[in-house]
Structures are given as structure tokens and as C-alpha cells.
Wavefront OBJ file of the C-alpha trace (Angstrom):
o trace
v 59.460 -2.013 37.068
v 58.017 -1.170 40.664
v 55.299 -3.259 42.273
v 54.691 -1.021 45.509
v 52.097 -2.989 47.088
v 50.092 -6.316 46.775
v 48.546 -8.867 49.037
v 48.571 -12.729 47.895
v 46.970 -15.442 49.895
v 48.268 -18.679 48.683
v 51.948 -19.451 50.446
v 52.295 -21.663 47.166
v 51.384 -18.636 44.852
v 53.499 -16.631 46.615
v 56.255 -18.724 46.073
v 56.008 -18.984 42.579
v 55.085 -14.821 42.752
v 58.826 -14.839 44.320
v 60.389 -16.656 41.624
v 59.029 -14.725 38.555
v 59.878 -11.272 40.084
v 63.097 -11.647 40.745
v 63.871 -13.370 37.464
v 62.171 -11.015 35.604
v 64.390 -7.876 37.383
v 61.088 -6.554 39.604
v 61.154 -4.839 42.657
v 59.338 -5.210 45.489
v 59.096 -2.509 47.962
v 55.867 -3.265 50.223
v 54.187 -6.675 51.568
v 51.521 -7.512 53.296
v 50.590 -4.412 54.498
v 49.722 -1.086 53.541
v 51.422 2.219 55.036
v 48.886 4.077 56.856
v 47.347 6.517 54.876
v 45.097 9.614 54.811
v 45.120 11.960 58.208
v 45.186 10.478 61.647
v 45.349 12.153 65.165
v 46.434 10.490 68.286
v 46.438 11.513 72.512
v 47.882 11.112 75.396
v 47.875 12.056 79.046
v 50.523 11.149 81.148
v 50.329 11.900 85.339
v 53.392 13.569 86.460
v 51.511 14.128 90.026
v 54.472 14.750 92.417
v 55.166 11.745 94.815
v 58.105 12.467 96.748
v 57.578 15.098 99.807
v 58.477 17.458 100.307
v 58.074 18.994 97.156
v 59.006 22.744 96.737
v 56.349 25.205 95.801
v 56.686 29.058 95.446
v 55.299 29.395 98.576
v 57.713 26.577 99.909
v 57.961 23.452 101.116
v 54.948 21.442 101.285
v 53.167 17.963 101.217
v 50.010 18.660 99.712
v 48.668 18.449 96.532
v 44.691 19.898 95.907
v 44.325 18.133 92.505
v 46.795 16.022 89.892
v 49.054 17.418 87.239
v 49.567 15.695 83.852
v 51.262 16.046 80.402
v 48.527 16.301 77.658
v 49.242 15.697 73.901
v 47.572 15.623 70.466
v 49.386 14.169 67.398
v 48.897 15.106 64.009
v 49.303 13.209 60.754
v 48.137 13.497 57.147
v 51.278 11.958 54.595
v 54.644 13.793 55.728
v 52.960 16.037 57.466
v 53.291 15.948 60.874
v 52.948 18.061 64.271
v 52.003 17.079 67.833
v 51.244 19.408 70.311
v 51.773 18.803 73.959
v 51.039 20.925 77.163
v 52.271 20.121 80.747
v 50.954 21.728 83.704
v 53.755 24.068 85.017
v 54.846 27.203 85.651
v 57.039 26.788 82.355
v 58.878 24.225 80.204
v 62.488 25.023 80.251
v 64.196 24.729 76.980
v 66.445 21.780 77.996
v 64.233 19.299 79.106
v 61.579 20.529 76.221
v 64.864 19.312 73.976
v 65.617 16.474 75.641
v 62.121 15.416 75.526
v 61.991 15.610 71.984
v 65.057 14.073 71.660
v 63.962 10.744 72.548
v 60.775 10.990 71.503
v 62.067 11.255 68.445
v 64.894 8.615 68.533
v 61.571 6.192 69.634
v 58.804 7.465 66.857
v 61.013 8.733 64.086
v 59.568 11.827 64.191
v 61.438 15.246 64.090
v 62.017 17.258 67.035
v 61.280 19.880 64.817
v 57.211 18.730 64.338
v 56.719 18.933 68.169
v 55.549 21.603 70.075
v 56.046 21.421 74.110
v 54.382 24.233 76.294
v 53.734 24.738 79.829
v 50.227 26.245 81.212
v 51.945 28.774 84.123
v 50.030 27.563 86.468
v 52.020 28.846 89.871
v 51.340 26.410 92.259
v 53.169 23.844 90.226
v 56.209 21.901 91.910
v 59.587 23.345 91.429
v 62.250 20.296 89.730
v 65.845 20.963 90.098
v 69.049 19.405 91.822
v 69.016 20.874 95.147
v 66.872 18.914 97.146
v 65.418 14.717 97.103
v 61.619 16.354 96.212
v 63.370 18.853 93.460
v 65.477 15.717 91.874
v 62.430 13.515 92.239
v 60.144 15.496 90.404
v 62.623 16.957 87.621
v 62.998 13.212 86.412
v 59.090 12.891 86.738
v 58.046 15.616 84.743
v 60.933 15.076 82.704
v 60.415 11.410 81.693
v 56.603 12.412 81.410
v 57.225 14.670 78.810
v 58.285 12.156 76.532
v 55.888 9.614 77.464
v 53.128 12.115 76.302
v 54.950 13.173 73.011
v 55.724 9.366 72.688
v 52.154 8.147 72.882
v 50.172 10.812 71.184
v 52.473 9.668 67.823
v 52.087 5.829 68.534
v 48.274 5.959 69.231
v 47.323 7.724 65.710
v 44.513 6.338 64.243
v 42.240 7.612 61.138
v 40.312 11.082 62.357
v 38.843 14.211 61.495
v 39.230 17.840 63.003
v 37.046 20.868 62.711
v 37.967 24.575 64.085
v 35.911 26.823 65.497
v 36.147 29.971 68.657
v 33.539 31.887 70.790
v 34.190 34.388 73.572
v 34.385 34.850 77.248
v 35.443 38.387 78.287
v 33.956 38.794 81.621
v 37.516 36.632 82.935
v 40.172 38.825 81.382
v 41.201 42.139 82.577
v 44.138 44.116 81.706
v 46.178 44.667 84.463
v 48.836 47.310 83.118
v 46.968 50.418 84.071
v 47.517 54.271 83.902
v 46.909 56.176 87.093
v 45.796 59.239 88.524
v 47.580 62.147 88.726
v 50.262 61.853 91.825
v 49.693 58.252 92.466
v 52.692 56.460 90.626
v 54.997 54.667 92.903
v 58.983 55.216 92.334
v 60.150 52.113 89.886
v 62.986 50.303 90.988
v 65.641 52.516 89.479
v 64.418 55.683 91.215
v 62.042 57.065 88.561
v 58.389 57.080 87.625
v 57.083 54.576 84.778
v 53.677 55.741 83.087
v 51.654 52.523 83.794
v 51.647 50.630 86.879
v 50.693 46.783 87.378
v 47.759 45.846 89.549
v 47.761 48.881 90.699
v 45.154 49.855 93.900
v 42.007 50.295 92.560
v 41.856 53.976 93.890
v 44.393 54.861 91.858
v 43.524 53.753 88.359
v 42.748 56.300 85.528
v 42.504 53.744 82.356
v 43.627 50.487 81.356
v 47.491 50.619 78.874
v 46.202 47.658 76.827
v 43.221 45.565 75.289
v 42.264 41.953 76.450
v 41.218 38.957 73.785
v 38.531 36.747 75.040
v 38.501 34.640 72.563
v 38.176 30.790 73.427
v 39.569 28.658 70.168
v 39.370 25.188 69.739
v 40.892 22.603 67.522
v 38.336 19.620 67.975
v 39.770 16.167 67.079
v 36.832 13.164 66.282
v 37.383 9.855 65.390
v 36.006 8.660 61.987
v 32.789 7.435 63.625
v 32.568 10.680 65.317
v 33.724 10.431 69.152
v 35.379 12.853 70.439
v 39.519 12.001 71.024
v 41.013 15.211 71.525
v 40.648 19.112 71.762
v 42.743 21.880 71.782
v 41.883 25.172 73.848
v 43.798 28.121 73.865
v 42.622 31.534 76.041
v 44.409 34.348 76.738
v 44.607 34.610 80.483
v 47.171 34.042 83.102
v 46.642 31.839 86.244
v 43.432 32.373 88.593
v 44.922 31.036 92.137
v 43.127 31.530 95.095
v 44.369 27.970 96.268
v 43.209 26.732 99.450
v 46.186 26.500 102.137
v 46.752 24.208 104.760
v 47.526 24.776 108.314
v 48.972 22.607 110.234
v 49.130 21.089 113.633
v 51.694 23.447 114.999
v 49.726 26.783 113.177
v 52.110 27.217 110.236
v 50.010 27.388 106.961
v 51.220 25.715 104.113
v 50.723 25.833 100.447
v 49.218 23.040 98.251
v 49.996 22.074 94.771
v 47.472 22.998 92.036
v 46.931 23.066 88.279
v 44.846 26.119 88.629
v 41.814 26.325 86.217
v 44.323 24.612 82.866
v 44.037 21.337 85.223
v 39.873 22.014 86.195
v 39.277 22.874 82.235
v 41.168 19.454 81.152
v 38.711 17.429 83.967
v 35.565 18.986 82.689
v 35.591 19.126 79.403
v 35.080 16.092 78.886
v 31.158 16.586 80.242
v 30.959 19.386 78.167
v 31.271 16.940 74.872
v 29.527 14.078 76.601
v 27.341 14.877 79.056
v 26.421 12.573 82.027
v 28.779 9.671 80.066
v 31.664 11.562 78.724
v 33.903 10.135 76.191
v 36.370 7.684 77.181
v 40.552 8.322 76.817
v 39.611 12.148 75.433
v 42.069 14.251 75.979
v 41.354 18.083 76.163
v 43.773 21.123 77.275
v 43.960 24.735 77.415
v 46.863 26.250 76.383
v 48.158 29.448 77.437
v 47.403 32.810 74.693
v 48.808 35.978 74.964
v 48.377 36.496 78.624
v 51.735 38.596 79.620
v 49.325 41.804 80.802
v 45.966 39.677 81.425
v 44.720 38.414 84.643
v 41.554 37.310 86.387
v 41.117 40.864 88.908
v 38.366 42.665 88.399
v 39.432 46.116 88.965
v 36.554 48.321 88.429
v 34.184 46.121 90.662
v 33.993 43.794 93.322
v 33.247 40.633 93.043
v 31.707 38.255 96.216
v 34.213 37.082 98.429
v 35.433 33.575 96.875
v 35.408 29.884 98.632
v 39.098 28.344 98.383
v 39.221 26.816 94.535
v 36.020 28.694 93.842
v 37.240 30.931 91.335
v 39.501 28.494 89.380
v 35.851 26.887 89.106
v 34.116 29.427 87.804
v 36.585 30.627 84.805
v 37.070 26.608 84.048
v 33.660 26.554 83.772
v 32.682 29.353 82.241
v 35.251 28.633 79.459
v 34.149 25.078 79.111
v 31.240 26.686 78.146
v 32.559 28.967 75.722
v 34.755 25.687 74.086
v 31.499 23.898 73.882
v 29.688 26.678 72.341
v 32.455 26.950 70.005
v 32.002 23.252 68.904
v 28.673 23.414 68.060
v 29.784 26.131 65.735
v 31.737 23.640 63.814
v 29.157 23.043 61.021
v 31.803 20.345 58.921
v 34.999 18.391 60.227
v 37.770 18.100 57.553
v 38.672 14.569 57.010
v 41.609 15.148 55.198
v 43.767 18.350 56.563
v 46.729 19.241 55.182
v 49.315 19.291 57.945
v 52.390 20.600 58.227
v 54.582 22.535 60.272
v 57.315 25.283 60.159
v 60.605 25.748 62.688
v 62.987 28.629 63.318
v 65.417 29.541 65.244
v 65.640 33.486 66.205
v 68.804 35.253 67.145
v 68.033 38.011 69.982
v 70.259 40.382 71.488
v 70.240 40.806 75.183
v 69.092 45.100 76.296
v 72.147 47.504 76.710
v 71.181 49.360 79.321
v 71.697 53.305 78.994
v 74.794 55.270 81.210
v 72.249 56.838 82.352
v 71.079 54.049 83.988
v 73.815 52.223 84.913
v 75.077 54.846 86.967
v 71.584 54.714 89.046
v 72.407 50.867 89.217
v 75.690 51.380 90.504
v 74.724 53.818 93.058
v 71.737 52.285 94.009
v 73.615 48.671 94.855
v 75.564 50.825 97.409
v 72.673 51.294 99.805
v 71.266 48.898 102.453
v 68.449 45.666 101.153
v 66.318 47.514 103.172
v 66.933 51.229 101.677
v 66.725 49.755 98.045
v 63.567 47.824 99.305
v 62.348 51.137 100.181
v 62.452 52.719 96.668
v 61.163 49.635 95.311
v 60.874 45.726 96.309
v 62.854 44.796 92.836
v 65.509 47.482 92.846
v 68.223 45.162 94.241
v 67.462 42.981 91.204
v 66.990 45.092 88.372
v 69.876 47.060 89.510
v 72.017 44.435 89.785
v 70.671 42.921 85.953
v 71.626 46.638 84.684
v 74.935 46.353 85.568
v 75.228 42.644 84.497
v 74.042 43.907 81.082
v 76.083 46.585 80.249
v 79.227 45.113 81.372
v 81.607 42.055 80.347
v 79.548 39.263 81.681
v 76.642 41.023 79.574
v 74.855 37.670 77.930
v 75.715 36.742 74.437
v 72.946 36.805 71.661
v 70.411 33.964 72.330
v 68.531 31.760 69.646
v 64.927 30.859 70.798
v 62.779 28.946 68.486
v 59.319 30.229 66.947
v 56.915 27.441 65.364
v 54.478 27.550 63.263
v 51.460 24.645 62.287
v 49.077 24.338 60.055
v 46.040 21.811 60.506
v 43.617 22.773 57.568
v 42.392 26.038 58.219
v 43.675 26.265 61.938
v 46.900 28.175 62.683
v 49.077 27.579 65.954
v 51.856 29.305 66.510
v 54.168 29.453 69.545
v 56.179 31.913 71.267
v 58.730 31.130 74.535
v 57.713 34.040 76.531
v 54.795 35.506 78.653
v 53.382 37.269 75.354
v 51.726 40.747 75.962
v 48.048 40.297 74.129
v 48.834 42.965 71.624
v 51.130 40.658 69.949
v 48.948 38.001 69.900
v 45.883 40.134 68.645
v 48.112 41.522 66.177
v 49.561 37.856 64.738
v 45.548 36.908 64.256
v 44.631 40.211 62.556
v 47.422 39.615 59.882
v 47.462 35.732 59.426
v 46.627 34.711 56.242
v 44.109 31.771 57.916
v 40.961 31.836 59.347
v 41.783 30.701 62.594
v 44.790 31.446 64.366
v 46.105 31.118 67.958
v 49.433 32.143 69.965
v 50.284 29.570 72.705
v 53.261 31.469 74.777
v 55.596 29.808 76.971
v 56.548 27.582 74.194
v 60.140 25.632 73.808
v 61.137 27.451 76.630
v 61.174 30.120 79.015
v 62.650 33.917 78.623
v 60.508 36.163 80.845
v 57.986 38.511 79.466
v 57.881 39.755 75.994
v 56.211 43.266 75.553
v 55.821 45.294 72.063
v 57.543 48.685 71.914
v 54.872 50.760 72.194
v 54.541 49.448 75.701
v 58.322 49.214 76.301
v 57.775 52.893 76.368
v 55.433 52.535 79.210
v 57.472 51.464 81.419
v 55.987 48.922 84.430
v 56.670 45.679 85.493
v 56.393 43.755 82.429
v 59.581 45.752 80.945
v 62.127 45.965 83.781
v 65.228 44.702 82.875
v 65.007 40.798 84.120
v 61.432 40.140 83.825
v 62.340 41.614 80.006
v 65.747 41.005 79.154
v 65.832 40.997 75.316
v 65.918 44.532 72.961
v 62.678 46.605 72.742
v 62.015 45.395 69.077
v 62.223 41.967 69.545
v 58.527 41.699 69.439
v 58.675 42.812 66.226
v 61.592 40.325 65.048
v 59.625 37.628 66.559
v 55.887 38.367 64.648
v 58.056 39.370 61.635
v 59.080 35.919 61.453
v 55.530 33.989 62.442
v 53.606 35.777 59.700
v 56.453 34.808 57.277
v 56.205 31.384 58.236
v 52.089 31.524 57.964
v 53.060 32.792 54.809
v 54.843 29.741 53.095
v 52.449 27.136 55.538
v 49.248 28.699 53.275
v 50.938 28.705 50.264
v 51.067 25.254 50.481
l 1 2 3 4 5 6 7 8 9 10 11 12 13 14 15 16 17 18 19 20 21 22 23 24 25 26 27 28 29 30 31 32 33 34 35 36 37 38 39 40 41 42 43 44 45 46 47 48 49 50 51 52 53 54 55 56 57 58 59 60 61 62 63 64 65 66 67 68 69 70 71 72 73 74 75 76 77 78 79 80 81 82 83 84 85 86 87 88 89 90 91 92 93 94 95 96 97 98 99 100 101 102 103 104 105 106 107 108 109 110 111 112 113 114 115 116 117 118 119 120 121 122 123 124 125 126 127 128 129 130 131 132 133 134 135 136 137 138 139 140 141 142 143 144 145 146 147 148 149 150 151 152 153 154 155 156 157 158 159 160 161 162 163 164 165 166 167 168 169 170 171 172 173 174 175 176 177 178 179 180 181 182 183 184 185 186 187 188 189 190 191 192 193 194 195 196 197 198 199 200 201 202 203 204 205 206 207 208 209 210 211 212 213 214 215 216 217 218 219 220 221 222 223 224 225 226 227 228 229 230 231 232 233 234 235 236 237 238 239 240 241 242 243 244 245 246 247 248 249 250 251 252 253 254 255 256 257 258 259 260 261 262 263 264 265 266 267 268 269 270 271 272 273 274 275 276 277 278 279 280 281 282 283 284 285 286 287 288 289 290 291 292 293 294 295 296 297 298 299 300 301 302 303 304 305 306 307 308 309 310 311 312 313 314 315 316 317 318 319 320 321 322 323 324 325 326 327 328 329 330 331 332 333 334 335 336 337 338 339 340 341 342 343 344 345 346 347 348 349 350 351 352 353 354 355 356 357 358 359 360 361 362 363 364 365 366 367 368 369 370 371 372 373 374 375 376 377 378 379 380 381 382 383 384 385 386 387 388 389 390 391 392 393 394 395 396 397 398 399 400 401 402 403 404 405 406 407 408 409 410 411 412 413 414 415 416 417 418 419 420 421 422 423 424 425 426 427 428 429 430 431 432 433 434 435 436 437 438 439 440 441 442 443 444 445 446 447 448 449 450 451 452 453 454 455 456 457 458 459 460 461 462 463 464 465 466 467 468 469 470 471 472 473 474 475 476 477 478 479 480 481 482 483 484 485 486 487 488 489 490 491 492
């Protein structure tokens, strides 16, 4: 016989308790206190502001940073389900240290590193880590060691909670920036020959946009049992603003200043947005990164007022505060007891073969100057030299990246480690078997841009071998595997 759990009082009872149980055969498998039951959400925010100058930014090295950078997390819990979800403001989350990461995080919590989810915002004014120089070093074991400190807390800080899904729109912030163009007015591609879309393309030039936008704003909106608000989720599908202000200094050069473009101005507002004049305190609140591969923040078919430095990244924080807000007082009922649970895979991909064809416009083209290839195109040198990389024996082996998929209730989140195209993502949403679902990209991992065929076929930027380096279908693999894993999270 099984007594799982009791409470007694008396240290003499107890004694005597002792004595008759484990005479009589019983036993005892709890004490004193009962396991946590029922589901329970937990945050964190951990500052992983570079301290060590100079740091290394895209635009080089600098000293100056316009506004801090953190690791944001929200845990999930209802029984053995589990997920946590946690976003750090960066160009991208390598998988290695997203691994490593979860490796101690879960050696600390017991949780699996399969029930985490680590993705980076692409902001691109984020510090560079690496081992190259004391600023690179520095602020790889920073961001690093944050990482788990975020995944780390948001599991030990769960405490009883409710969460209640709802989106609304903003479309006057996305564009699509893949466009068709008049007649005559292609540029040469860097192999020599003519693509049918073009990438922010001059204005002049454009005939019609190759692809749709999504505006929708989603949010996963975490309250305590009393009803404060302790976490939210955002997810948009819209690349980085910029428009950072630079720096000159003292001897005229200008230099560039660290920023978490409008993911860091979204996570500092929010919080008014829920609260008003006395937000809530410790709430955590991040916008992840949707299907943004072909979406950015130029307005091609007007123009819009000359901007202040930061200005911008204001104005689509704001404006999709707004949206998040709006979408919250949608939310008519929060469920207080969401069935949670999460799904992992691992995806073999192969690595593009390159046509003859091609290679033998590589392999001529890598006999001209830097400055004749520059001529044809500024990328020819590398997409000429990734042709014939591909096609010969140091071609890359087949590479496993990981897809995830979570359910919280009636919310879907699933993740993808690439600069997603929005078809994809509008496509996943359209065919998921929940009401609400949402793509974060740049997930576990970073492996360039992932178009579907259709605009493979295209041509432009977004498929030139290196900024794409897997097979033209793998897209297709990818969602393939999502909605199957949807699939067996709803039939739950």
C-alpha cells in the first residue's frame, strides 16, 4: 500500500506514524510537502550590456552603447509539461552556445534541453562575441553565461499563473522588399546573369512587389493568479528598423553605437502599455522575430518625413505596443490550466549542388580582378567562390538543424533557425490545426535565409548561394515537419 502524501503535526504522532508504517510493509513516498501542482509560468531578464571596449560592431569598433541589451525568458509548466522560451537581443544565437546554454541549464533545473527554445531578435547593431579580440572574448562569455542565467531563472521563479492568447494588426511597418522591376532595369546578379526580382531595389525602378507581408502582432499574455501581469510574448514579422544615431568623435571619425533596435524599445515600453503611469513590477515582455526574411521597415511607394536618430525604432515600438495592447484587451478569458507541452526534431538538410553551368561561371569569374568581379556585382567574389566550394570535395556534408514545436492551450509557437521568408510563415498559420499560431525564426541557431521554391525561382538576394545554402525544397521539408508536429501536440 502507497501513502503518497500526508502532513502530521505532532513530532510524537509522527513517531508512532513511523513505527506502524514500516511494520505494517507501507510506503511512503512524499512528506511534508506537496509537489507543485496545476500550471505555473515564470521570467527572467538578464543584462548582457557589453562592458569591455572596444566592442566590435558591424560597423566596427566602437565604445558606445545607445540603450542596454538583455536575455528575456518565460517558463512554462502545467504537470510534465514543460517549455520556456527565451529571446536575446542579437543579430543571432549560434547553435553552440544555444546548446551549451541549455546544457547547463538543464544540468541546474532538471529540465530537458529539449523543452527550451533560445532565439535571437537580429537586431544589427548588436556586439559581435568571438575569440579574436579582449571586447569579442569578453562579450562571448557575457552573452554566453547570460543565456543560461535567463533559461535558469525563468524555470526557478515559476509560480501558479494563467495565460490568455490573443493578435491584432499593424501593417503600415512591413513592406516587402523583394520586388519585380521595370522593363530594362535589372542589375547583373553576381554570377553574370539577370534574376527576376531585385532587393530594395531604387524606387524608380519597381514594377510590383514578389511577395505578401503579415502584420499580424500575437501575443501570449502571462498573469499571475491575482491577475498582474508577469510576462508576454510578442512575435511580428519584421526585420530590424536601424537608423541608429552615430557618434563622431574628437578627431572627425564617426563611429557606430550599440543598439537593440525597436525588440529592445518594445521590451522597455510595454510594460506602460499593461500598466499605465505605474507599470507592473519584474514583467517581462519581448518581441520575437516572425517570418521576416523578405520584410523590412522601407516604404517604397512613398516618402516618409525625414527621421530624428532612434526616431523610427520609436515609432514601430510604439506603434506595435499598441497593437500588443489592443490585442490583450481582446483576450476575453485567461486559461488557468493549459495543457503544455512541447515537440523536438532534428532535420537532415542537404547542402545546394550547384549546376556545371554555373560552376564554370564561378570558375571563370574568380579569375578576374576584386575590382572587375565587384563590377558585375558587389557579392560575386563570394557567391562564386561558395559555388565552387559546393560542387566540389570540400562541398559540406548534410546538416541536422532542429525545428520545435509548443503548445500552451490554444497558442502554437513554432521555431525555425533561419531568416524565414513570410510565405512560410503565413503558410504554417493557414494550415495549423490551432487557433493561434506563430513562427519565431532564428531559432537554435543560425543558417542564413530560408526562401520557398516558388521564390527560389526568382532569383535575388535572398537565394544566392551563401545567404541560402541548403536545397530549394527545404522549405518544404522543414513546414512538412512543423505541421506534423502541430499535428500530434493537438491530438493531445
Amino acid at each position: 500500500m502507497n501513502i503518497l502524501c500526508f502532513r502530521i503535526n505532532s513530532p510524537l504522532s509522527c513517531s508512532l506514524l513511523f513505527l506502524l508504517l514500516f511494520a505494517g510493509g507501507f510506503q511512503i513516498q512524499g512528506w511534508a510537502q506537496d509537489k507543485p501542482s496545476g500550471f505555473r509560468a515564470g521570467t527572467a531578464a538578464v543584462d548582457i550590456t557589453p562592458d569591455v571596449f572596444p566592442m566590435q560592431l558591424r560597423s566596427g569598433a566602437s565604445k558606445y552603447v545607445h540603450d542596454p541589451f538583455f536575455v528575456r525568458a518565460v517558463a512554462f509548466e502545467n504537470g510534465d509539461g514543460r517549455a520556456v522560451v527565451a529571446l536575446m537581443d542579437a543579430i543571432g544565437v549560434g547553435r553552440d552556445m544555444c546548446d551549451e546554454a541549455k546544457r547547463i541549464a538543464a544540468e541546474k533545473t532538471g529540465w530537458k534541453a529539449e523543452q527550451m527554445m533560445v532565439s535571437g531578435t537580429h537586431t544589427h547593431t548588436a556586439p559581435k562575441g568571438g575569440d579574436t579580440s579582449p571586447g569579442r572574448i569578453a562579450y562571448e562569455k557575457k552573452r554566453g553565461e547570460g543565456l543560461a542565467a535567463a533559461l535558469i531563472q525563468a524555470i526557478k521563479s515559476l509560480e501558479p499563473a494563467k495565460v490568455g492568447f490573443a493578435s491584432d494588426e499593424e501593417p503600415s511597418e512591413v513592406y516587402n522588399r523583394r520586388y519585380f522591376l521595370k522593363e530594362g532595369t535589372m542589375d547583373k546578379n553576381p554570377l553574370g546573369g539577370y534574376d527576376q526580382v531585385r532587393t530594395n531595389a531604387p524606387r524608380q525602378n519597381l514594377l510590383k512587389p514578389a511577395g505578401p507581408t503579415d502584420p499580424e502582432v500575437s501575443v501570449v499574455d502571462v498573469r499571475t493568479k491575482r491577475g498582474r501581469a508577469l510576462g508576454l510574448i510578442a512575435n511580428y514579422s519584421l526585420h530590424y528598423v536601424g537608423g541608429i544615431p552615430k557618434v563622431f568623435e574628437e578627431n572627425g571619425k564617426e563611429v557606430g553605437m550599440a543598439s537593440a533596435d525597436y525588440y529592445g524599445e518594445f521590451a522597455r515600453i510595454m510594460p506602460y502599455r499593461l500598466g499605465g503611469s505605474k507599470p507592473p513590477e519584474n514583467l517581462v515582455a519581448f518581441m520575437t522575430n516572425g517570418t521576416s526574411g523578405d520584410i523590412n521597415n522601407i516604404d517604397f511607394h512613398s516618402k516618409r518625413a525625414p527621421r530624428a536618430p532612434f526616431e523610427q525604432i520609436r515609432v514601430v515600438a510604439n506603434k506595435t505596443a499598441d497593437a500588443a495592447w489592443r490585442a490583450v484587451k481582446k483576450i476575453e478569458e485567461y486559461d488557468e490550466s493549459p495543457l503544455v507541452a512541447m515537440r523536438q526534431r532534428e532535420v537532415t538538410l542537404t547542402y545546394r549542388m550547384p549546376s556545371d553551368e554555373d560552376v564554370q561561371k564561378a570558375v571563370d569569374l574568380l579569375k578576374l580582378t576584386r575590382k572587375d568581379q565587384e563590377a558585375i556585382n558587389k557579392r560575386t567574389g563570394s557567391v562564386a567562390r561558395n559555388t565552387v566550394t559546393f560542387s566540389g570535395v570540400d562541398r559540406p556534408d548534410p546538416e541536422k538543424v532542429i525545428v520545435q514545436a509548443i503548445r500552451i492551450g490554444d497558442q502554437a509557437i513554432v521555431s525555425l533557425p533561419f531568416e524565414v521568408l513570410v510565405e512560410i510563415g503565413l503558410e504554417i498559420k493557414e494550415k495549423s490545426p490551432f487557433p493561434h499560431t506563430f513562427t519565431v525564426s532564428l531559432a537554435n541557431g543560425g543558417y542564413g535565409y530560408l526562401p520557398p521554391p516558388n521564390q527560389h525561382k526568382l532569383g535575388g538576394y535572398e537565394t544566392w548561394l551563401g545567404t541560402s545554402r541548403f536545397e530549394e525544397d527545404s522549405s518544404v521539408i522543414l513546414t512538412k515537419n512543423l505541421l506534423e508536429m502541430l499535428g500530434e501536440l493537438k491530438a493531445l
